[in-house]
One Martini backbone bead per residue (centre of mass of N, CA, C, O) as a GRO file, in nm:
protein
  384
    1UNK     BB    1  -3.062 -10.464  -1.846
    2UNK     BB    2  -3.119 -10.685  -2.032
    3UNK     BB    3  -3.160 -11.041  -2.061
    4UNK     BB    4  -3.010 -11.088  -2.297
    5UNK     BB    5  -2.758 -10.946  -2.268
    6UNK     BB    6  -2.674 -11.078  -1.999
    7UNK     BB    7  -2.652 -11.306  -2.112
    8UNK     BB    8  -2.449 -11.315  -2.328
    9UNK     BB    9  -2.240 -11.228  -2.169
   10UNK     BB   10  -2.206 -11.448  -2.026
   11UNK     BB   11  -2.218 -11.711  -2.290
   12UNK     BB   12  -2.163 -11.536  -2.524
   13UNK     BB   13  -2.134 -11.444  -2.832
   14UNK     BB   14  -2.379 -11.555  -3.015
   15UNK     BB   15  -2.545 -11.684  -3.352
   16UNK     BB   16  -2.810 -11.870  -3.467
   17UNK     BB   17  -3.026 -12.095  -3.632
   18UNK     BB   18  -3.279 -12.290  -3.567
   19UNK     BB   19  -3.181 -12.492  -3.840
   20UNK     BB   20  -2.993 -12.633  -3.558
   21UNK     BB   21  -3.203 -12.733  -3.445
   22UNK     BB   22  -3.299 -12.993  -3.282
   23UNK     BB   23  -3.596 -13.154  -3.220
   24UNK     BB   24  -3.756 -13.086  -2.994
   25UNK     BB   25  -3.782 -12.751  -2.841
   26UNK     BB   26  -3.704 -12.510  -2.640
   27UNK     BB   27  -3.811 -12.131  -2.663
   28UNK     BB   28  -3.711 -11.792  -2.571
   29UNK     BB   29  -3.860 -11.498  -2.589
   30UNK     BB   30  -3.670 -11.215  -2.465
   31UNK     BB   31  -3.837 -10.999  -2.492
   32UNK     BB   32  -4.094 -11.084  -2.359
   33UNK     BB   33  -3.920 -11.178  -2.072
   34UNK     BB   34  -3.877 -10.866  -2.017
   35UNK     BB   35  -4.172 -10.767  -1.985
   36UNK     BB   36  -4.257 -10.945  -1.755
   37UNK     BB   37  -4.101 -10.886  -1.548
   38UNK     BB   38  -4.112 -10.565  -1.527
   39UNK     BB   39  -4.403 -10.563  -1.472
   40UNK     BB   40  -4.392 -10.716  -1.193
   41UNK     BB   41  -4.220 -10.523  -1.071
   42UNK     BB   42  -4.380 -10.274  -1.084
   43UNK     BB   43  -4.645 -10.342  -0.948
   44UNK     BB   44  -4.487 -10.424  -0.679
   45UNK     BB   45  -4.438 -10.109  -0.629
   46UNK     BB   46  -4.713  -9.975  -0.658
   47UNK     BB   47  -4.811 -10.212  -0.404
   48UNK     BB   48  -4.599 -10.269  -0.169
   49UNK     BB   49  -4.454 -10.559  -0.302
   50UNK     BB   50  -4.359 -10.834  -0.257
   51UNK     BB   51  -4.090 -11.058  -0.434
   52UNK     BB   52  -4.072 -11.426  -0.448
   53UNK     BB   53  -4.011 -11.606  -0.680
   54UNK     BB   54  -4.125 -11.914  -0.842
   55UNK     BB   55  -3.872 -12.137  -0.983
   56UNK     BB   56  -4.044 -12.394  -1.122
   57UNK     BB   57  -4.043 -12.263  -1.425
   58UNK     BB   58  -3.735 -12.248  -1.471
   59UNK     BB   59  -3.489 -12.335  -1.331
   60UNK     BB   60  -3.280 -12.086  -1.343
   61UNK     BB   61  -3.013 -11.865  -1.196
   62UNK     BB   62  -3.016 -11.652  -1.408
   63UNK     BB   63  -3.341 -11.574  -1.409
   64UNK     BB   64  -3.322 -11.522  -1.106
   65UNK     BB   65  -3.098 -11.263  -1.138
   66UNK     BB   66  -3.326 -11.063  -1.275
   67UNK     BB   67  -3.535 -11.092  -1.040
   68UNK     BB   68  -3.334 -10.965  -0.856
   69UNK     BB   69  -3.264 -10.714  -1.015
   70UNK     BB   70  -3.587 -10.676  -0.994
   71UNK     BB   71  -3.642 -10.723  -0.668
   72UNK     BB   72  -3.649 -10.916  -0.529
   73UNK     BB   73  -3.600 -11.064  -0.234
   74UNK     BB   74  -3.684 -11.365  -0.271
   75UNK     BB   75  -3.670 -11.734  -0.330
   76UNK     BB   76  -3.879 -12.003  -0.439
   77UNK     BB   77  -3.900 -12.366  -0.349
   78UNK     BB   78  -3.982 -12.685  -0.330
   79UNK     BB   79  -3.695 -12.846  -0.363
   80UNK     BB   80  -3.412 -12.908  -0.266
   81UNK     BB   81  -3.281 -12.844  -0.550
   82UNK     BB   82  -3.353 -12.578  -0.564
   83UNK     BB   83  -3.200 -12.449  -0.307
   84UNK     BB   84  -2.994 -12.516  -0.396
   85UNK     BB   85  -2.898 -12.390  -0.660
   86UNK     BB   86  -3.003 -12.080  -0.553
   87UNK     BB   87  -2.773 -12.044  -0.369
   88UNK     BB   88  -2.578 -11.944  -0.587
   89UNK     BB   89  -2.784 -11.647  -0.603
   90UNK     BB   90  -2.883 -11.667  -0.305
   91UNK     BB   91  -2.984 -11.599   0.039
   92UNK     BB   92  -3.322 -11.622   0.005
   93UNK     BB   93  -3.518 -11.912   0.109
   94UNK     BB   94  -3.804 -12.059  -0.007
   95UNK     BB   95  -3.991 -12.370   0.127
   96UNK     BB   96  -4.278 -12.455  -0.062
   97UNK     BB   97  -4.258 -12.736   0.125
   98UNK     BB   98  -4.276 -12.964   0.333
   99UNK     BB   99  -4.007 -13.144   0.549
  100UNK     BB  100  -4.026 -13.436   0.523
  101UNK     BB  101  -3.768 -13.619   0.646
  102UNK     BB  102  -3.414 -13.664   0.685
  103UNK     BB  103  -3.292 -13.624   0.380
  104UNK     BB  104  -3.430 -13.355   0.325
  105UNK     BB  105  -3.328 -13.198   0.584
  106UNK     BB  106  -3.048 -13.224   0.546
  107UNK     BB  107  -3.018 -13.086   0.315
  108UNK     BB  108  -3.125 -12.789   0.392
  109UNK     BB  109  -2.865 -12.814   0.637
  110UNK     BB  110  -2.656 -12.769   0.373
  111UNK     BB  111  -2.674 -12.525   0.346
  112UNK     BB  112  -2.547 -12.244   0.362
  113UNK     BB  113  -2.529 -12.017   0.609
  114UNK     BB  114  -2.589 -11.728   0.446
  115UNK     BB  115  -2.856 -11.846   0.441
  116UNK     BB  116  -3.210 -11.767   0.463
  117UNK     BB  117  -3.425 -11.984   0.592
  118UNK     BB  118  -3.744 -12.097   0.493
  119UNK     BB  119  -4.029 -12.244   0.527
  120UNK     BB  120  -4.368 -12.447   0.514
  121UNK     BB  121  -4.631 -12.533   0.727
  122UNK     BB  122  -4.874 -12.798   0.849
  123UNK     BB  123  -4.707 -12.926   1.116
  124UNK     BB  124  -4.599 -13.026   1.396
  125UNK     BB  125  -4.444 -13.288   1.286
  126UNK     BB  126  -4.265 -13.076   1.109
  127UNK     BB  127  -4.194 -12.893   1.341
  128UNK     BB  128  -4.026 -13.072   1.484
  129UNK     BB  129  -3.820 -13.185   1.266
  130UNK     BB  130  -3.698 -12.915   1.199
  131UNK     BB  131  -3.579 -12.885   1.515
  132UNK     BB  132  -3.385 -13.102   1.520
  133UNK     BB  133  -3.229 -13.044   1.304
  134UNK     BB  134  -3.168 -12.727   1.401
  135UNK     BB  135  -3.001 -12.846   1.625
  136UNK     BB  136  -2.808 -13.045   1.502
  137UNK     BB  137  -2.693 -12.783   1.308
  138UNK     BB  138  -2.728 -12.492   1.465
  139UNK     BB  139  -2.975 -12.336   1.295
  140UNK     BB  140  -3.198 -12.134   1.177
  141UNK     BB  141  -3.549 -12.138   1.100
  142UNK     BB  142  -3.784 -12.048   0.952
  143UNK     BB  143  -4.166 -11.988   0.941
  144UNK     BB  144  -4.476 -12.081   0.739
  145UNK     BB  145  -4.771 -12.110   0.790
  146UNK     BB  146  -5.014 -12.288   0.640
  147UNK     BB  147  -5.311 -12.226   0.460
  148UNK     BB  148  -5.636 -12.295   0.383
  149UNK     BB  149  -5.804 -12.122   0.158
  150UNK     BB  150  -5.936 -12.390  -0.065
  151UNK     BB  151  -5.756 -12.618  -0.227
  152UNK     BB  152  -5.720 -12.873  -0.061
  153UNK     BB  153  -5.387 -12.981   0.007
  154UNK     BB  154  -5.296 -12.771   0.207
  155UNK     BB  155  -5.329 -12.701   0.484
  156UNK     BB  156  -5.441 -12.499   0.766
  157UNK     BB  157  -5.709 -12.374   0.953
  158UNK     BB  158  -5.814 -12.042   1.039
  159UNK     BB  159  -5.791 -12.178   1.336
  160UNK     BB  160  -5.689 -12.327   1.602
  161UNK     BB  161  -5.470 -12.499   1.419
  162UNK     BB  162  -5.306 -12.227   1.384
  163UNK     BB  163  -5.238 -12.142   1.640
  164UNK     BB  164  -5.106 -12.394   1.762
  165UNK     BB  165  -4.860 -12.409   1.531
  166UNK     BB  166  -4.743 -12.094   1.588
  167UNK     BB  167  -4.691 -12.179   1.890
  168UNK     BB  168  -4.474 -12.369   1.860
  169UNK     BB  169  -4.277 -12.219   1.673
  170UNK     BB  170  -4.236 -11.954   1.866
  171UNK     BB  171  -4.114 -12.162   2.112
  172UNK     BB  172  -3.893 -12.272   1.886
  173UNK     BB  173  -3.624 -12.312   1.909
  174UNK     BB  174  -3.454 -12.206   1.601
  175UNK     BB  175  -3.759 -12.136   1.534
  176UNK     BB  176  -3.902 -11.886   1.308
  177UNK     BB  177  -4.159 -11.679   1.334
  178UNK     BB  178  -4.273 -11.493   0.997
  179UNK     BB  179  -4.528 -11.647   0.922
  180UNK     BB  180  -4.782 -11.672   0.616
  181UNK     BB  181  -4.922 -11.917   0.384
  182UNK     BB  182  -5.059 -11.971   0.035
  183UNK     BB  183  -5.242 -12.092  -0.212
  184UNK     BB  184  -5.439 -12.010  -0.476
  185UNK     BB  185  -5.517 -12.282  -0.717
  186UNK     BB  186  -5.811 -12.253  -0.736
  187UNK     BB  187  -5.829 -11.951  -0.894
  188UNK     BB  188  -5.888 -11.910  -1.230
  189UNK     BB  189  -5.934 -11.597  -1.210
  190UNK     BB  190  -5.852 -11.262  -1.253
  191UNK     BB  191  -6.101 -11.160  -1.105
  192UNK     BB  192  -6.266 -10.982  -0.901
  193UNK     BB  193  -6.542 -11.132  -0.903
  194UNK     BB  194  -6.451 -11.396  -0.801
  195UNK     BB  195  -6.579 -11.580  -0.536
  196UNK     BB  196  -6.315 -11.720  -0.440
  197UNK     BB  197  -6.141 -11.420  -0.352
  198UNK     BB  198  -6.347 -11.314  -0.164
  199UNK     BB  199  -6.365 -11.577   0.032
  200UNK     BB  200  -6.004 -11.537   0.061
  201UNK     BB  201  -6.014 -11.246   0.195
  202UNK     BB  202  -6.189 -11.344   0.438
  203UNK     BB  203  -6.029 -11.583   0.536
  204UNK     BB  204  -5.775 -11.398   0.609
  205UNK     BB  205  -5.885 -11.196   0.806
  206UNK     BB  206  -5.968 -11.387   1.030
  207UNK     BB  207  -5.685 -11.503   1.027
  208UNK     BB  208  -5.554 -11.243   1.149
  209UNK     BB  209  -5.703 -11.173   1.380
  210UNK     BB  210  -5.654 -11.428   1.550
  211UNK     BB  211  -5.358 -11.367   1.561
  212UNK     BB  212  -5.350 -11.096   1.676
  213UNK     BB  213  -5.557 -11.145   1.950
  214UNK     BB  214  -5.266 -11.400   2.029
  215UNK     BB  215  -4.987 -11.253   1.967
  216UNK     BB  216  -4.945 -11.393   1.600
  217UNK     BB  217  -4.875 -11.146   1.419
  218UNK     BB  218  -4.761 -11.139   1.141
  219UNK     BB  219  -4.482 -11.019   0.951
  220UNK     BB  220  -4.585 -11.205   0.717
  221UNK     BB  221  -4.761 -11.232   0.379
  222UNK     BB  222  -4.785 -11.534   0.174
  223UNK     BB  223  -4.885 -11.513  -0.162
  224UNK     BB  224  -4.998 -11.648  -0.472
  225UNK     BB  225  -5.032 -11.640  -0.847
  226UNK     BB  226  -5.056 -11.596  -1.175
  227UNK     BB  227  -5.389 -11.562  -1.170
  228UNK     BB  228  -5.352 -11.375  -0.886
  229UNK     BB  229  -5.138 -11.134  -0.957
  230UNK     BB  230  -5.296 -10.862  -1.019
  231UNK     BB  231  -5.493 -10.904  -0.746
  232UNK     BB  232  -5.304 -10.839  -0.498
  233UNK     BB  233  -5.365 -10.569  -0.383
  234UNK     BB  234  -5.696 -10.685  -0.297
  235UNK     BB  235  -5.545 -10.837  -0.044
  236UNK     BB  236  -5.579 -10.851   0.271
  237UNK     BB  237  -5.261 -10.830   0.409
  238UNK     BB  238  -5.079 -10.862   0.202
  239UNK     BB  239  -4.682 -10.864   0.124
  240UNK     BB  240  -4.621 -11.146  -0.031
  241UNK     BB  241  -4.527 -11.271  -0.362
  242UNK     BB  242  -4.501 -11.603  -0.560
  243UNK     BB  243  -4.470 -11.653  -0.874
  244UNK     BB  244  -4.389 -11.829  -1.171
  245UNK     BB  245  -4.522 -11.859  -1.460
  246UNK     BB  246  -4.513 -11.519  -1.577
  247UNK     BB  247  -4.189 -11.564  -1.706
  248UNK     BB  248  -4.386 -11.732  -1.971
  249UNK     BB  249  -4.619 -11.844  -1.977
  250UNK     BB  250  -4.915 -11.943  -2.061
  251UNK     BB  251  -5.224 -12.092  -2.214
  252UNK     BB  252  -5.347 -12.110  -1.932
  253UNK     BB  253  -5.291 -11.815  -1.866
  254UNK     BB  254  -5.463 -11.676  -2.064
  255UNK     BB  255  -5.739 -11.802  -2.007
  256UNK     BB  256  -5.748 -11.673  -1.726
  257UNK     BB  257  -5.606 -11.369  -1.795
  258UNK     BB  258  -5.307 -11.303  -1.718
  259UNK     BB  259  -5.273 -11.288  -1.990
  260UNK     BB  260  -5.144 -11.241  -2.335
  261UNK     BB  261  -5.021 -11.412  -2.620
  262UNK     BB  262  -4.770 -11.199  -2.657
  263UNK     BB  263  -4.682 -11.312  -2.337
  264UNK     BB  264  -4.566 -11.578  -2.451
  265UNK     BB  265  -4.209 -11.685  -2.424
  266UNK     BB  266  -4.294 -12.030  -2.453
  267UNK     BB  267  -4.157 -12.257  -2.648
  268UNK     BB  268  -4.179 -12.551  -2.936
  269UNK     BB  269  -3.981 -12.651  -3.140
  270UNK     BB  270  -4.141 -12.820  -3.437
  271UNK     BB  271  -4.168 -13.120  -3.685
  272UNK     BB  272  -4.289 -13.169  -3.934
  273UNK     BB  273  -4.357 -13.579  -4.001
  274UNK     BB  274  -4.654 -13.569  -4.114
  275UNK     BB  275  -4.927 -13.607  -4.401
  276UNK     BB  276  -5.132 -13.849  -4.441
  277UNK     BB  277  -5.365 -13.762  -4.253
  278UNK     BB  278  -5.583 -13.606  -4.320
  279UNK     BB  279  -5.633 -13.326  -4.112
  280UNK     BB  280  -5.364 -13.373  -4.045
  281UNK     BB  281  -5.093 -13.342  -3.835
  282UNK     BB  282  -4.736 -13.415  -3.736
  283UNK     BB  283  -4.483 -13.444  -3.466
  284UNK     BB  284  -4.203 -13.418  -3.263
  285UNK     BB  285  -4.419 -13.342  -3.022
  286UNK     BB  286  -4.478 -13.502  -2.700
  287UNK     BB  287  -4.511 -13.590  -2.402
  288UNK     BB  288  -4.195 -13.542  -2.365
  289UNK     BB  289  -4.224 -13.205  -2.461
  290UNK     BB  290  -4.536 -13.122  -2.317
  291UNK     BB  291  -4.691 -13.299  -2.205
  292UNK     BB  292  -5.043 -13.341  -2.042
  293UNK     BB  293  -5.197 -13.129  -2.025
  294UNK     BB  294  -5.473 -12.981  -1.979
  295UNK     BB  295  -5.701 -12.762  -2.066
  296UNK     BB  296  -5.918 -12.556  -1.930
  297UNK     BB  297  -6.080 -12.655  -2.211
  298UNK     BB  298  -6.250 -12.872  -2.251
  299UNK     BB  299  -6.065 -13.073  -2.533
  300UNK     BB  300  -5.836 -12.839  -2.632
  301UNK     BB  301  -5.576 -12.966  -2.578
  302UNK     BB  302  -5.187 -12.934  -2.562
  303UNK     BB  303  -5.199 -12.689  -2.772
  304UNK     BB  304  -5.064 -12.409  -2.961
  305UNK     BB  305  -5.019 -12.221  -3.221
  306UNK     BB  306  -4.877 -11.945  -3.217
  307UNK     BB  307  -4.942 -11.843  -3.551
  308UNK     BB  308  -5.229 -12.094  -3.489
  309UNK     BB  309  -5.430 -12.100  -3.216
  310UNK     BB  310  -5.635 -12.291  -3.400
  311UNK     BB  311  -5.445 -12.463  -3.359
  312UNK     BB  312  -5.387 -12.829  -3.222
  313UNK     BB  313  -5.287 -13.053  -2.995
  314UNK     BB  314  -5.499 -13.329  -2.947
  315UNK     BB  315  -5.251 -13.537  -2.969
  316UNK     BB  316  -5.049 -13.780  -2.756
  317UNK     BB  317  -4.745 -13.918  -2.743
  318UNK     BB  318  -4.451 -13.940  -2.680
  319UNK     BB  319  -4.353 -13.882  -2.999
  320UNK     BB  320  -4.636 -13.748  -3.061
  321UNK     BB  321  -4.804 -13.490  -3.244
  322UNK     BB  322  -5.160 -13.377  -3.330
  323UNK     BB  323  -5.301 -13.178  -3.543
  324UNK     BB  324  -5.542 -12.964  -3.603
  325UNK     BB  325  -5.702 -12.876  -3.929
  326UNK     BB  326  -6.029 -12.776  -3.931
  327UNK     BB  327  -5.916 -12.455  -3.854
  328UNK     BB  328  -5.769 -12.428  -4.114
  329UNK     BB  329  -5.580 -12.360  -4.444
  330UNK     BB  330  -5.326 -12.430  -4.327
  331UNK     BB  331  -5.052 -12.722  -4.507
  332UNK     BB  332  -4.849 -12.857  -4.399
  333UNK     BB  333  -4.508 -12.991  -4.455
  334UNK     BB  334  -4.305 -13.226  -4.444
  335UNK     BB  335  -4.048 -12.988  -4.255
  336UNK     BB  336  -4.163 -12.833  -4.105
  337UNK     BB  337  -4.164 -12.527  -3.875
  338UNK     BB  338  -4.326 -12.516  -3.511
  339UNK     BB  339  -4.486 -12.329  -3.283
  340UNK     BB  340  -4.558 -12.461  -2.914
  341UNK     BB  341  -4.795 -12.347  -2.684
  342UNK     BB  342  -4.839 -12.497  -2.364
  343UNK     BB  343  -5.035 -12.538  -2.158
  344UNK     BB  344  -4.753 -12.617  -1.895
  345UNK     BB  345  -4.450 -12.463  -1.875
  346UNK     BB  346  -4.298 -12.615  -1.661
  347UNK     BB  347  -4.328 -12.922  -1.780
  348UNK     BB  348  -4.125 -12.849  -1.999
  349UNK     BB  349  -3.885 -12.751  -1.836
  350UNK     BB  350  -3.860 -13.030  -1.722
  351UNK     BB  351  -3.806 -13.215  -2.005
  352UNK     BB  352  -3.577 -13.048  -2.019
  353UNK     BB  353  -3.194 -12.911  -2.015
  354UNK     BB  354  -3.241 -12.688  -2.296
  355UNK     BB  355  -3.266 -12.305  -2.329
  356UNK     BB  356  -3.348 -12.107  -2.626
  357UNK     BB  357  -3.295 -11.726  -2.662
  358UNK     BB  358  -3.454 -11.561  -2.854
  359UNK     BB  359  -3.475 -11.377  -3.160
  360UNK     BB  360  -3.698 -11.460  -3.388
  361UNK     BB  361  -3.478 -11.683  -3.603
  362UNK     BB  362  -3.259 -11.647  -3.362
  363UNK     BB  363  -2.976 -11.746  -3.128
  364UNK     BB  364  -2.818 -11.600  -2.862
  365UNK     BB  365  -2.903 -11.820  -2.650
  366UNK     BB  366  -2.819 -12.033  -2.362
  367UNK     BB  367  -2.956 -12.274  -2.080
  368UNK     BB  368  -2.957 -12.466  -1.793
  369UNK     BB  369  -3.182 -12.695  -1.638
  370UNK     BB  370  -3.035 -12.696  -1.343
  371UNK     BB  371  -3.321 -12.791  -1.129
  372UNK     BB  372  -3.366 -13.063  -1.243
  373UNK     BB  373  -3.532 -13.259  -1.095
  374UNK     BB  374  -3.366 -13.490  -0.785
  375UNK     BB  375  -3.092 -13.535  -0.796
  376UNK     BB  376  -2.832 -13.564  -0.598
  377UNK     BB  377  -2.546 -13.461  -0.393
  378UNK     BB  378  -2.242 -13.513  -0.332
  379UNK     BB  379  -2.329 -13.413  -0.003
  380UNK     BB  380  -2.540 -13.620  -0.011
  381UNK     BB  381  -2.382 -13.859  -0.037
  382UNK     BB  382  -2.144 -13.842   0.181
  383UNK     BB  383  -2.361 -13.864   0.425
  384UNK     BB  384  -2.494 -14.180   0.388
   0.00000   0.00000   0.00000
């Protein structure tokens, strides 16, 4: 079942059209979403890798139950709302990034029992901390040791102190050693030959041997990123792929070459609302509504029109932006309406509420973007 008609089954039949969304408005082109899904679904099939897709691009559990439904083994997320969030329709939950303080802790040991929670942790200081939770709370919790292949953010490095943390978790009470994880964010390229990917496959090769030779060989290694999602089957000893940004791409994927731009399946749809500065168009749609994401090529703008791509969004404020008329013979009227691939796609859909649906220029669905933010949830205001 395409995920089209999934949404509409689940939101209700009713078709309208564009021009009754008030502006700046996210829309998702539903054909191109169901193509995205499916690619990665195949490749991971052909290249016998797990897929656990990073929920933090679409944060809806809609669009997770058909990554799931196209075989994901389990979901990754950020922060506790986002693993609240999607325990209402996965059982297997990746918390990749530090749990540090009592708050955040707290809050992930009161996710269901029913659900298998695994963390990604780089510090003995961390994995003390998740084990006293995960005492005082009785139930067990996975651990990925997190390693530095690159990115230079988080993560031990794949020698003396990666034994050692690994060591520690799988010697403590209630917390489960299942593997390593790492993260190239370094590696904006999708080809074979770029040298960082060659250096990330040989630093991952040692840093496998010196487990293996320590008697602490992961069951899983868990990497990747939507950039180096093709080429994954490429990473020697990779169990698990984390993509996120692929179920919408984004401007800057396309730049980086893992997809084309015709895979771009978010937009922003906004209303040109001036054309009085010669050379330029504004429209309603600023910082607030695409984010400031730089785009991967200096100075070349935070967006583009999708049906002409050599507009760009070149300038931003809150509630404007500017887009640059030099290279087009094209004169918007002021209240045409056109649509913006986003520099930065997560960010995008961090920044609204609510996600329409589209084919053509018909409304088919909406979803609302349930995992956004950070507010607590009721049950943890309760334990304050």
């Amino acid at each position: 079942m395409a995920i089209a008609s999934s949404i509409s089954a689940t939101a209700g039949s009713w078709t309208t059209s564009l021009e009754l969304l008030e502006t700046p408005v996210p829309l998702v082109d539903l054909d191109r979403l169901d193509r995205n899904l499916d690619r990665v679904s195949s490749y991971a099939g052909n290249h016998q890798l797990s897929v656990r897709p990073h929920i933090k691009t679409h944060k809806s559990p809609r669009i997770a139950t058909e990554q799931l439904r196209r075989g994901a083994i389990g979901l990754t997320c950020a922060t506790p709302l986002e693993a609240e969030v999607m325990a209402d329709v996965c059982a297997d939950i990746l918390l990749a990034y530090p749990p540090v303080g009592k708050a955040k802790l707290d809050r992930l040991m009161s996710l269901p029992e029913r659900v298998t929670l695994t963390v990604s942790l780089d510090s003995q200081e961390s994995a003390e901390q998740l084990a006293r939770a995960a005492r005082e709370r009785g139930r067990s919790v996975g651990v990925y040791v997190e390693l530095d292949l690159g990115l230079h953010r988080v993560g031990v490095s794949p020698a003396d102190e990666m034994l050692q943390l690994a060591r520690f978790v799988s010697d403590s009470p209630l917390l489960v050693y299942r593997g390593i994880a790492f993260y190239p964010g370094h590696i904006r390229s999708a080809t074979t030959s770029e040298p960082e990917l060659q250096r990330l496959n040989a630093d991952l090769g040692a840093a496998l041997r010196l487990l293996d030779t320590a008697g602490l060989g992961p069951g899983v290694v868990s990497g990747g990123s939507t950039p180096t999602l093709w080429q994954s089957h490429n990473i020697g000893g990779l169990t698990e792929i984390r993509p996120g940004t692929y179920v919408f791409n984004d401007r800057t994927t396309t730049q980086a070459g893992a997809c084309q731009w015709d895979d771009c399946a978010l937009t922003v749809l906004a209303t040109v609302v001036s054309t009085a500065v010669p050379g330029q168009a504004v429209v309603d749609a600023g910082s607030k509504a695409l984010g400031r994401e730089p785009s991967a090529i200096e100075g070349d703008g935070f967006g583009a029109l999708l049906n002409r791509p050599e507009v760009t969004v070149t300038r931003l404020s809150e509630e404007h932006g500017v887009l640059d008329l030099g290279r087009t013979a094209w004169r918007p009227q002021v209240g045409e309406r056109i649509r913006i691939v986003p520099n930065h796609g997560c960010i995008v859909v961090h920044l609204h509420e609510e996600i329409y649906g589209v084919r053509g220029e018909r409304i088919e669905t909406s979803w609302p973007v349930a995992a956004r933010g950070r507010q607590p949830r009721s049950a943890a205001l309760s334990r304050a």
